[in-house]
C-alpha positions, -999 to +999 in steps of 0.1 A: -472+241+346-509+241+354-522+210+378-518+177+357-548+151+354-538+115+358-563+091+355-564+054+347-554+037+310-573+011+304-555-014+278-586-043+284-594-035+246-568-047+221-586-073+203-579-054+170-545-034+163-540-015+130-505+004+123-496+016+091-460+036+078-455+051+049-417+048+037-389+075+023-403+077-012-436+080-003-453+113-021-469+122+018-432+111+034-414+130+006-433+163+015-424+159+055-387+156+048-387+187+027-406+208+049-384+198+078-351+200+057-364+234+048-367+244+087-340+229+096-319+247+068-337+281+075-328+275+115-292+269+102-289+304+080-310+327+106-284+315+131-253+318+112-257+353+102-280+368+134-269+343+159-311+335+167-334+316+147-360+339+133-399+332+126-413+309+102-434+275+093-427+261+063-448+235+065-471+231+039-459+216+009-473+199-017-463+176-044-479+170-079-472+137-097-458+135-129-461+109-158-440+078-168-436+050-187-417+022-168-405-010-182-381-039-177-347-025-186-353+008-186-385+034-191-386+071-191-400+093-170-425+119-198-432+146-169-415+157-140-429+161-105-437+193-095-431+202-059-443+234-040-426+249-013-449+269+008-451+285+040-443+315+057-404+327+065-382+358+075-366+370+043-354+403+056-338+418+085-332+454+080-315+460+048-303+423+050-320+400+027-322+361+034-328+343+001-352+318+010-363+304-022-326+296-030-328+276+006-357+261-001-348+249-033-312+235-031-322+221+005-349+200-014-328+193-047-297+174-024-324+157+000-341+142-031-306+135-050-293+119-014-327+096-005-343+087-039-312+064-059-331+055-086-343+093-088-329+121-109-335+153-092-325+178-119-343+158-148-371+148-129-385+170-106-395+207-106-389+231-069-411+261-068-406+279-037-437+301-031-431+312+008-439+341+019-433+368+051-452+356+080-483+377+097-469+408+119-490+395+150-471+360+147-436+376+140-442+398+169-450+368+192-421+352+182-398+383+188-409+387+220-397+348+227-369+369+248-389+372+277-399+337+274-410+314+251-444+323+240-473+295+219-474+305+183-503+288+182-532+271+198-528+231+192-525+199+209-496+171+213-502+141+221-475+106+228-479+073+243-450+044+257-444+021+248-448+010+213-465-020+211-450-054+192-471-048+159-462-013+157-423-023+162-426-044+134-440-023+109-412+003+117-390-026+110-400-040+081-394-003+064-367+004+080-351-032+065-362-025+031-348+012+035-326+011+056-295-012+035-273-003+009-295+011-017-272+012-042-256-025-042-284-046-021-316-051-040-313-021-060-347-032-077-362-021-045-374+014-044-379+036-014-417+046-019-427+017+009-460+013+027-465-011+051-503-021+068-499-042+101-535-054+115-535-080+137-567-101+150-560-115+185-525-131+178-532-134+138-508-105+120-516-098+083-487-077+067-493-058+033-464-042+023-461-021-014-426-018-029-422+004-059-400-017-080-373+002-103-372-013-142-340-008-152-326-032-125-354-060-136-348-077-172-382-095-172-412-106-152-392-135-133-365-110-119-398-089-105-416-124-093-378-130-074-375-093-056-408-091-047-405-126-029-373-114-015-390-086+004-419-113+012-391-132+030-375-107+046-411-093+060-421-125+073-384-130+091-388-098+110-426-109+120-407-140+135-382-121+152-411-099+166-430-130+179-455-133+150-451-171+141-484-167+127-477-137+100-494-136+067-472-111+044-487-100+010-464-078-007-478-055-039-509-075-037-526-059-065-506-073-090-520-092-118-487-113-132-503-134-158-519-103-169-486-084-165-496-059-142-472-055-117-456-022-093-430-013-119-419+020-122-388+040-130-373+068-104-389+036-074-416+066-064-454+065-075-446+103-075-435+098-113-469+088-124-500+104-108-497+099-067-500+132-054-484+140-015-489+168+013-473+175+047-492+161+071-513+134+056-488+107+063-466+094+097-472+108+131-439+120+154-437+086+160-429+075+124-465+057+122-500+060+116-520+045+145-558+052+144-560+029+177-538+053+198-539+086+204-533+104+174-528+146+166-538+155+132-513+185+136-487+184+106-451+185+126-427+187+099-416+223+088-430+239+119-404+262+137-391+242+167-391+274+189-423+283+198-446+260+174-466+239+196-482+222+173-444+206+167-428+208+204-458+192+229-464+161+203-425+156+208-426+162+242-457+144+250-438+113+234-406+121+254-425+120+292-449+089+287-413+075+277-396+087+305-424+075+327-423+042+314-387+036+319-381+050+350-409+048+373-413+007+386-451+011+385-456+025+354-467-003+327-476+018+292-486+058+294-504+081+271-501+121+275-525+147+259-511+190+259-526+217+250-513+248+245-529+286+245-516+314+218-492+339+231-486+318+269-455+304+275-450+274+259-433+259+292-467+267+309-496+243+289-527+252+291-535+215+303-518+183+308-532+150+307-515+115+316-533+081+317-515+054+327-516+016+334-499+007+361-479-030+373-496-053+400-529-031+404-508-005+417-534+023+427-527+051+401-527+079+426-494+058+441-474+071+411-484+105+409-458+124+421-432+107+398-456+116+374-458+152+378-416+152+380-411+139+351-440+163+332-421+190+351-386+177+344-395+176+303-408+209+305-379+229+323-358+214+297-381+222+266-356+249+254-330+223+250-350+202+223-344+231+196-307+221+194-320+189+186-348+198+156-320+219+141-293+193+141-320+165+131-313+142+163-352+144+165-374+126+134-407+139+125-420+116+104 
């Protein structure tokens, strides 16, 4: 590793916190999950039949709304969604052909048919896998991964510990509309979910946007009594969170006396217009945080071998964690990595951690712990691809 900078946080500043997630059925969300599904399924193939995982980044797909008409008790979806499947992939080693578009497709047909309920994935969406071989110079770097792991790209990764109380909340209120029994508890509730968390001082205003799913609604009143249901639930977590003070709007453009509500029919805006794209939604972290450090670098799909622009935003997450939890003095962290094309991956180009520490504790006090654990996270980089392949590690 080359010599680490460490150098004070300063956390004076945090009049103003805005944190946003965007949910499971969200067009952006929707396009990470397929992209990494894809990797991880390509990972899965390359080392069954070669016993390695051979080059590729999949990571750039793109999704293209389609049309509906929802209403109470039913509604039809008119046109399908069309999704893209693009990237660059291995498809043949020697006289050995791997058929990618067959992986890419199926892989993204049972992740829709297993995450969407109210979602039909053989009526209402269209797969068209449009990958590609990668570039010689990039498959070479990858090959020659056997004398060490070598940057596929040039990119930075960047993490910070720990989350703060706003940003655990908005992970929350997703996760509690997502995360129960889709089928049997508020199956009105559809998984395309955005939540917006901004708080003023000690003031939290919560919008939150539930696609609601007609057939499971007979009229207006059942809508007015879901959507108040997630309102509840929303301002129950903001409680348990330490927001007694916690304003919850959810689907706030509604117009109900004109009846113009968030109705649709599959619970994605995907069926009607709202385009998606890897990358333009959650961080590593599963948020959006434009008052943290934040990598525009789209993780999801990226190969988890040598892709920096995947590993270091991971592992810059995974030490300012670390350093948080184990060292006494350490009080929050943020870590910056950049990596340089065709080094070793295990050898950044730079390393940058800021940190606040307890009781005015000099900063210079904690940096050999510091330089352990950055050192510690590195030796053990290889380890993480396990991890990516098996999905232990979320992207988005």
């Amino acid at each position: 590793m080359h010599a680490l900078v460490l150098s004070a946080l300063d956390t004076a500043d945090d009049s103003v916190e805005v944190v946003e997630r965007k949910g499971l059925g969200h067009p952006d969300t929707i396009c990470d999950a397929l992209a990494e599904t894809l990797s991880r399924n390509l990972c899965r193939e390359y080392l069954r039949r070669f016993g390695e995982i051979l080059h590729h980044n999949v990571d750039k797909a793109l999704l293209s709304g389609g049309r509906s008409a929802p209403a109470f008790g039913g509604g039809s979806v008119l046109a399908p969604i069309d999704i893209y499947l693009a990237g660059r992939a291995m498809a043949k080693v020697g006289e050995e052909e791997i058929k990618v578009d067959e992986i890419a497709v199926e892989g993204s047909r049972s992740w829709m048919r297993s995450s969407l309920h109210a979602l039909d994935a053989d009526r209402h969406v269209r797969f068209r896998s449009v990958i590609q071989p990668g570039s010689g110079e990039l498959q070479s770097l990858f090959t020659r991964r056997r004398t060490g792991l070598l940057a596929n790209d040039t990119s930075i990764g960047v993490g910070y510990a720990p989350l703060s109380a706003l940003e655990r909340l908005v992970l929350a209120v997703e996760r509690g509309i997502n995360g129960r029994d889709r089928a049997r508890e508020h199956p009105a509730w559809g998984e395309d979910v955005k939540v917006m968390g901004v708080r003023l001082g000690g003031r939290i205003d919560l919008t939150v946007a539930c696609a609601m799913i007609g057939r499971h609604l007979a009229h207006l009143d059942d809508y007015l009594a879901e959507k108040a249901a997630v309102e509840t639930m929303a301002r129950d977590l903001g409680a348990q969170h330490g927001f007694r003070d916690c304003d919850v709007r959810v689907n706030a453009a509604d117009d109900a006396a004109a009846g113009v509500v968030y109705l649709t029919v599959t619970g994605t805006s995907a069926e009607a217009g709202d385009d998606g794209e890897v990358g333009r939604g959650n961080r590593i972290n599963g948020l959006i945080t434009p008052c943290r450090p934040m990598s525009l670098e789209a993780a999801a799909g990226k190969n988890p071998v040598t892709h920096v622009g995947k590993i270091y935003n991971v592992l810059a997450r995974n030490m300012t964690e670390t350093m948080v939890s184990t060292v006494p003095g350490i009080a929050a962290a943020q870590c910056l990595m950049v990596s340089r094309i065709g080094s070793p991956v295990t050898d950044p180009a730079i390393v940058q951690v800021k940190v606040a520490t307890r009781d005015g504790l000099p900063v210079d006090r904690v940096r050999r712990e510091v330089e352990a654990v950055a050192s510690d996270h590195l030796a053990r980089l290889p380890a993480l691809v396990d991890d990516f392949v098996a999905g232990r590690i979320g992207v988005f």
